[in-house]
N, C-alpha and C positions, 0 to 999 in steps of 0.2 A: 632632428630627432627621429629617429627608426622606431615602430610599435613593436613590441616584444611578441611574436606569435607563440601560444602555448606546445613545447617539444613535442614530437610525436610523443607514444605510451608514458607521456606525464600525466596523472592524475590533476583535476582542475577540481574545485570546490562545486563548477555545474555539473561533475558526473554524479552528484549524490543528492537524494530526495531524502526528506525527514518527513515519517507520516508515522500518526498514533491509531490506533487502534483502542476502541473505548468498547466497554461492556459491559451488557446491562445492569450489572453490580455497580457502575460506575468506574470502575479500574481502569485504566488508563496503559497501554501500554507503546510505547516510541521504540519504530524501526527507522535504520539509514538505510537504504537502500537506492542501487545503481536506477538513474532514468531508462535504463535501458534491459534491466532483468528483469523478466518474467514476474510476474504479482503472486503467481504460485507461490515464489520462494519465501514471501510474507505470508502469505498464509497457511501453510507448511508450520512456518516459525512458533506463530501466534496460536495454531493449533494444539501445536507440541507443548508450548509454554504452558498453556491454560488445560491438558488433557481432554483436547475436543478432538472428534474426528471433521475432515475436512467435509466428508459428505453431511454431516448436522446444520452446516451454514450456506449464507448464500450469499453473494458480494456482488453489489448496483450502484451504479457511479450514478447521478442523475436522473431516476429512476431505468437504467440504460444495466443487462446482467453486463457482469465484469469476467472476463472468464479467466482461466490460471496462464494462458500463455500472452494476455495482455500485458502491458507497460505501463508504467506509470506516464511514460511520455503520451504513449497511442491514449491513454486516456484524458491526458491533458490536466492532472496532476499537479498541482504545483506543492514549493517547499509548506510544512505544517500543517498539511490536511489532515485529518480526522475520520478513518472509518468508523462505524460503529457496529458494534455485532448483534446480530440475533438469529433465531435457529431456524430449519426450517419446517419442522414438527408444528410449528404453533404459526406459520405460514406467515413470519417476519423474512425477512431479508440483511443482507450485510450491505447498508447503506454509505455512502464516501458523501461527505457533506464537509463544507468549509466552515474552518474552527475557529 
């Protein structure tokens, strides 16, 4: 028996991360996004969705800043994490904590 190697430009189930986004209302919101795109393009999303500007928040993996051209991978992210958001006028941060 031969192991199947996944084709090149085939999509596998490990190119996608599943992270929520919680806010301080409690809302809850779930992005998929690639291990390997920029964390910008979450928080861009979640900005837009919720009418915030990107510059009101701040985004900290383990108390470590998370910047917008990080990865989910470079941060070491895994599937159903949980960011949480807060602003940064009131000198909270956007914390990634496991859910």
């Amino acid at each position: 028996m031969s192991e199947e190697k996944p084709k090149e430009g085939v999509k596998t189930e490990n190119d996608h991360i599943n992270l929520k986004v919680a806010g301080q209302d409690g809302s809850v919101v779930q992005f998929k996004i690639k291990r390997h795109t920029p964390l910008s393009k979450l928080m861009k999303a979640y900005c837009e969705r919720q009418g915030l500007s990107i510059r009101q928040i701040r985004f900290r993996f383990d108390g470590q800043p998370i910047n917008e051209t990080d990865t989910p991978s470079q941060v070491h992210c895994t599937d159903n994490w949980q960011l949480s958001i807060f602003f940064r006028n009131t000198l909270y941060s956007l914390l990634l904590a496991r859910s």
